[in-house]
C-alpha positions as CSV (number, residue, x, y, z in Angstrom):
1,X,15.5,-12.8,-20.5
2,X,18.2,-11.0,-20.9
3,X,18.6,-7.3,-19.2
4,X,21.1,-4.5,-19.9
5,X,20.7,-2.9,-16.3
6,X,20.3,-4.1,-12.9
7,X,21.0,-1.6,-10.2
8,X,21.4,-2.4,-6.5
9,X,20.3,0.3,-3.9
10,X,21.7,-0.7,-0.8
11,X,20.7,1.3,2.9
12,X,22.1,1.4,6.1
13,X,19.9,2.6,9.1
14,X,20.8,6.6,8.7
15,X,21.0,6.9,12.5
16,X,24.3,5.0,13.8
17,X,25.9,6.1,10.5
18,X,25.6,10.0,10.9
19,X,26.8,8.9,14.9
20,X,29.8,7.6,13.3
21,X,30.5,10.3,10.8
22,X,30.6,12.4,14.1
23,X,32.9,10.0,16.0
24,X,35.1,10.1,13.2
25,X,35.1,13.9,13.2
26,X,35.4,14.5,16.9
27,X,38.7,11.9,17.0
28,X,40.2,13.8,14.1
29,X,39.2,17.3,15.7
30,X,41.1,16.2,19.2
31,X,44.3,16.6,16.9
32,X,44.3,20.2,16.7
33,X,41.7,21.7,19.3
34,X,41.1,21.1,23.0
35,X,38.9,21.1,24.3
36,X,37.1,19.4,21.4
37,X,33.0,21.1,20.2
38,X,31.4,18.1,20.4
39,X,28.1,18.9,20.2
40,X,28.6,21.2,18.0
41,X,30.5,18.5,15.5
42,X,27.4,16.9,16.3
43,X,25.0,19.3,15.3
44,X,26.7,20.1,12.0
45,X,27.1,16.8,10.7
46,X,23.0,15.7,11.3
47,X,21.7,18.3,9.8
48,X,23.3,18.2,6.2
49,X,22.7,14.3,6.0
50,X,19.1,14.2,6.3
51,X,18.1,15.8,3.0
52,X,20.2,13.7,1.5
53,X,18.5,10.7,3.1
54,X,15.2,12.6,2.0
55,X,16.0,12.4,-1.6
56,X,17.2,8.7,-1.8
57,X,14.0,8.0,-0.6
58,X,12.1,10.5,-2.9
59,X,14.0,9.2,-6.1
60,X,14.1,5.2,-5.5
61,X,10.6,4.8,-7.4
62,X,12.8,6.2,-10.6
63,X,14.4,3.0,-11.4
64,X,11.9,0.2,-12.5
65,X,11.1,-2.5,-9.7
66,X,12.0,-5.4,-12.4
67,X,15.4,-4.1,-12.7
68,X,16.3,-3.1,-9.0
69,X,16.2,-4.6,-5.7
70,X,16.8,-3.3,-2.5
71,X,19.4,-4.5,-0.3
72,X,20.0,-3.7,3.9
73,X,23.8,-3.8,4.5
74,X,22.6,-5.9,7.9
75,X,20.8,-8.3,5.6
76,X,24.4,-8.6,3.2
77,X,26.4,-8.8,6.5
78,X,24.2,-11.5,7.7
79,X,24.3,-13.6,4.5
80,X,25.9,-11.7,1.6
81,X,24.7,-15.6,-0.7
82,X,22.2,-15.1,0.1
83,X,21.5,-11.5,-1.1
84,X,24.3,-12.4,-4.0
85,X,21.6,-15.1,-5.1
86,X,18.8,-12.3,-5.4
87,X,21.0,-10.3,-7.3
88,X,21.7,-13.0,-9.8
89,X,18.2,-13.9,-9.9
90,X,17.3,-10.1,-11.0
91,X,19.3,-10.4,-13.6
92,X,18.6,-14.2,-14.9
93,X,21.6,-15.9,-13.8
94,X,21.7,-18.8,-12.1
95,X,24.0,-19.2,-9.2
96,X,26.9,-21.8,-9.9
97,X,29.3,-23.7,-8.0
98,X,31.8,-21.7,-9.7
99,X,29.9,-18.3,-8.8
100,X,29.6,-19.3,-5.2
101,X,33.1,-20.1,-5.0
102,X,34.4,-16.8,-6.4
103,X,32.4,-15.1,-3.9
104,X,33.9,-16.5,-1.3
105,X,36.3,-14.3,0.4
106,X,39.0,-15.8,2.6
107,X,39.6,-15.0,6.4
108,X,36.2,-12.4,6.4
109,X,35.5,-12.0,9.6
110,X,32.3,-12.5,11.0
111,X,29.7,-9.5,11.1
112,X,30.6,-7.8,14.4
113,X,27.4,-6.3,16.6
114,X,26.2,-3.1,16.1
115,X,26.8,-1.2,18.8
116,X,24.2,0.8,21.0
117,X,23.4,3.5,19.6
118,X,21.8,5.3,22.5
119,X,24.9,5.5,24.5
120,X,26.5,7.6,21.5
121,X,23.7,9.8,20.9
122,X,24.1,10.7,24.8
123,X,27.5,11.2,24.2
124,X,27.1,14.0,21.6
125,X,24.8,15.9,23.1
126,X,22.3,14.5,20.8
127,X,18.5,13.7,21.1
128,X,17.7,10.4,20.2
129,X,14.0,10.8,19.3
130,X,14.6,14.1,17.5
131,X,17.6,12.4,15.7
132,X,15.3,9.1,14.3
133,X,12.4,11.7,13.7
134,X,15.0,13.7,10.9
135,X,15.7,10.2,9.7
136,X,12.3,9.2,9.3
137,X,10.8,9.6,5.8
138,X,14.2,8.1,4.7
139,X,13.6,5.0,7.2
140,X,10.3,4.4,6.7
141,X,10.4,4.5,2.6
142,X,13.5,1.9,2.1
143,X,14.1,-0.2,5.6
């Protein structure tokens, strides 16, 4: 069966990436200000990302189920054949020697550990219950 579309949503746990979104802020701030607002940075940058999250999760059921799958970036870091092969399947293919061999990317370094996420939410003056909690009709729609 041949399809015209197949779309891929991928998702990443909203919580360590808005924590990194403020890392990256804070280093770039310690360029021109000192002492550095780091909970404020903090404050600013959760906020604006949780409707965001919101409507990803609102607007998934738009595209039809037999043309989308869902993907966890830790799942593709794990085994990205493995997820590669489910995307082929959605769209009919099958998965070749040649395929396989194509998607091979030489020297990738292994997926590194993610990091704990409590110390950073410490760090930033953050509240790690109330931060999940904004995340959480995001999380518990997609992951």
């Amino acid at each position: 069966m041949e399809r015209d579309v197949a779309v891929v949503c991928t998702h990443r746990d909203p919580v360590p990436v808005a924590l990194s979104m403020v890392a990256m802020i804070t280093y770039a701030a310690r360029m021109h200000r000192s002492p550095v607002p780091v909970e404020k940075i903090a404050r600013c940058v959760d906020r604006p990302a949780r409707p965001d999250a919101h409507r990803a999760g609102r607007d998934r059921g738009a595209i039809a189920p037999e043309r989308s799958i869902d993907m966890r970036f830790d799942d593709f870091m794990a085994d990205e054949f493995c997820v590669a092969e489910r995307v082929y399947g959605l769209v009919g293919e099958p998965v070749t020697d040649d395929a396989r061999t194509a998607m091979r990317v030489p020297g990738r370094p292994p997926a590194r550990p993610t990091r704990r996420r409590g110390d950073d939410v410490r760090m930033f003056g953050l509240n790690e219950d109330e931060l999940c909690e904004g995340f959480s009709p995001y999380v518990s729609l997609l992951l």
